[in-house]
N, C-alpha and C positions, 0 to 999 in steps of 0.2 A: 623397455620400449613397448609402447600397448598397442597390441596387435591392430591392421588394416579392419577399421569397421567397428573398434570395438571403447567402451569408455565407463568408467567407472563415476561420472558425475551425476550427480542428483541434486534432484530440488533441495534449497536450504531449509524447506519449512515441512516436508511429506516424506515420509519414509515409505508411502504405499505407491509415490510415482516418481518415476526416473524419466531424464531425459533420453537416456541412452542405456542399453542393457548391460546387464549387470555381467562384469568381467570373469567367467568361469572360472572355478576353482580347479587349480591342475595338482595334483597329486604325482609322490614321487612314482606309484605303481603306476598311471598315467605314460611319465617318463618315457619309465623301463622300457612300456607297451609300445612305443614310438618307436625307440631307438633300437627295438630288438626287432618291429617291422621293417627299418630302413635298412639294416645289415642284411636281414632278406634279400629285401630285393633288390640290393647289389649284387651279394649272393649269386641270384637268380639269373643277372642282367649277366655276371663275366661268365657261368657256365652254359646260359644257352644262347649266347650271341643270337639270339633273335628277343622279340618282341620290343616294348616301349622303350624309346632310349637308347636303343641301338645304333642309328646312325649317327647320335650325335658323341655313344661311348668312342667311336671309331676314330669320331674326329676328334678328341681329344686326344685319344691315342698317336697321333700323329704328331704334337707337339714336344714341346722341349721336356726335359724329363724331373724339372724341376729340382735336382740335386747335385750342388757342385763337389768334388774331389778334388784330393791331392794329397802326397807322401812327402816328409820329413822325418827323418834319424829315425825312421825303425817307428812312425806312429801316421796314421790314415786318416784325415780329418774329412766330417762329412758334412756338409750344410746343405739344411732343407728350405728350398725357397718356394714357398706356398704353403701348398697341405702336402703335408704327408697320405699316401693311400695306396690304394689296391692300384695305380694307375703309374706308380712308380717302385712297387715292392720290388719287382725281380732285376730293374735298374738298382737299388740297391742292395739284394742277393748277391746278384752277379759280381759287383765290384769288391764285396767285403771279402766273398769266398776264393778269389782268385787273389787276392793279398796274404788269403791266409794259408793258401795252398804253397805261393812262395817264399814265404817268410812265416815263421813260426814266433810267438810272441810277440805279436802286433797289438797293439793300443790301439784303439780305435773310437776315434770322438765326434760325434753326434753333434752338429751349434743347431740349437733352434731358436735362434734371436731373429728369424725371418720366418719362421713355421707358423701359420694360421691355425693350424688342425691337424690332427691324426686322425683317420679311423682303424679299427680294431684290427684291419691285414697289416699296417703297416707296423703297428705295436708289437704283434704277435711276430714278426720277421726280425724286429727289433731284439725279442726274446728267444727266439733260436737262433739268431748270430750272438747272443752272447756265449748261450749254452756251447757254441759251437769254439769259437777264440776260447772258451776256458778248458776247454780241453787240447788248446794248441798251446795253453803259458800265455793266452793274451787276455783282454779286458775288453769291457766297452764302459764307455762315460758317455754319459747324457749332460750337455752344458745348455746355460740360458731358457731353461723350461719354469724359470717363472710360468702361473698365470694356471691357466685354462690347460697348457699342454703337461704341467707338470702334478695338475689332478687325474688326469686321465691316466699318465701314468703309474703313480703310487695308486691311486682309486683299483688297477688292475693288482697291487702287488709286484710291481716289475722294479721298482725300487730294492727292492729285498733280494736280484739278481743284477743287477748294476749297479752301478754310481749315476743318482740325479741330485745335479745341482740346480740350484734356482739361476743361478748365474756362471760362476766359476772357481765357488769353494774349496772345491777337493784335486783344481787345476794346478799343476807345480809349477812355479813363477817362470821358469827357466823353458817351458814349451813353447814351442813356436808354431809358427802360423804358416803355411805353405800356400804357394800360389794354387787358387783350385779352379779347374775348369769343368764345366756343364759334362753329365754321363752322357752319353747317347743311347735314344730310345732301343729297348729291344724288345725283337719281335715276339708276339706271343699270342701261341692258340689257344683252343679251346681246352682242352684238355689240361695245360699246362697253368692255366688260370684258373683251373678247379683244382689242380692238385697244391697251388700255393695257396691258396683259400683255407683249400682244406687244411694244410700242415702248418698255418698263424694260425689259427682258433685252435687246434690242438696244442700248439705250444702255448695259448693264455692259460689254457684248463692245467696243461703239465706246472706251468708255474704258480698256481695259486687256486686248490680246487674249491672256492668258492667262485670263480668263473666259471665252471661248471654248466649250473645255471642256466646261464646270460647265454650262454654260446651252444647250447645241447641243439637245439632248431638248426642254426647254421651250420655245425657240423653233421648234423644228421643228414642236412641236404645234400650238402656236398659229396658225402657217402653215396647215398644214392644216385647222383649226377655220376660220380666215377663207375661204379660198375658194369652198368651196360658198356665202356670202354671198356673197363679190362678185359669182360670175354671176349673178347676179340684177341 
């Protein structure tokens, strides 16, 4: 789609005049430069709950949590409807780690055949819930990340510590599907939003240290967003 304002057509007969300016050439370091500004200042936006953006982060906050649940025979099925993000990680913390605190050797299966998007909290939460079930005798499976969601995730390496399927490959015919209903939102300050921030970007870099990189800024921030908490 060509961006608001912008068009790559020209005279048929002059190559020295266009009707319209010439469509900028974007580069993958371009990209990077973008999408490593906009984790900023997400970043920035859940650890100082002030500035630009704030009252409308609030009001979102206040919405449905976007991720339904529900248990069958001993496995936790999770579906994400929308985007996955920082706006719904500890809605799904909370429900993974209290499954796995009760039950040891939980399966836990991820549908993203209604997921829009990820961004990189939610991937990285994604990555220490599994580190975390494999140390209880459980797994995590990523189903239906065809597309756009299922680059983002091999793209980080998170393939190489779960199971993603593009559809449901590696699904055993005999699994079933349980009724799931909406998490409800929970509540969360400021500090607790820096420290899950902080501990997803740490776990992209633990899993694959070519993230490294990508993620050194936001985790540096975050670092420094906690401290002045701690002395206290």
């Amino acid at each position: 789609m060509m961006p608001s304002g912008e068009s790559s057509i020209t005279s048929g007969h002059s190559s020295n005049h266009r009707l319209f300016p010439a469509r900028p050439v974007r580069t993958r370091q371009g990209r990077l430069a973008r999408g490593k500004f906009a984790i900023l200042q997400i970043c920035r936006n859940l650890a100082s709950g002030c500035g630009p953006g704030t009252v409308r982060f609030r009001k979102i906050m206040t919405l449905s949590s976007g991720i339904l649940a529900g248990c069958i025979n001993g496995q936790v099925w999770l579906r994400v409807e929308g985007k996955g993000s920082h706006q719904n990680t500890l809605e799904l913390k909370t429900f993974v780690l209290e499954k796995v605190v009760t039950s040891r050797g939980q399966r836990v299966i991820v549908d993203l055949s209604s997921c829009t998007g990820m961004d990189s909290t939610f991937m990285g939460m994604l990555s220490r819930l599994s580190r975390r079930l494999e140390d209880t005798g459980g797994s995590l499976h990523v189903i239906h990340a065809a597309g756009r969601n299922g680059e983002l995730l091999r793209g980080l390496g998170l393939d190489q510590l779960f199971t993603v399927d593009d559809h449901e490959e590696h699904l055993p015919a005999a699994v079933q599907v349980p009724d799931c209903s909406e998490l409800a939102k929970e509540p969360c300050g400021r500090e607790e939003r820096t420290e899950i921030c902080l501990e997803c970007h740490e776990a992209l870099v633990a899993a694959d240290e070519r993230n490294a990189p990508k993620f050194r800024d936001v985790i540096e921030l975050m670092r420094n967003d906690r401290r002045p908490a701690m002395a206290h």
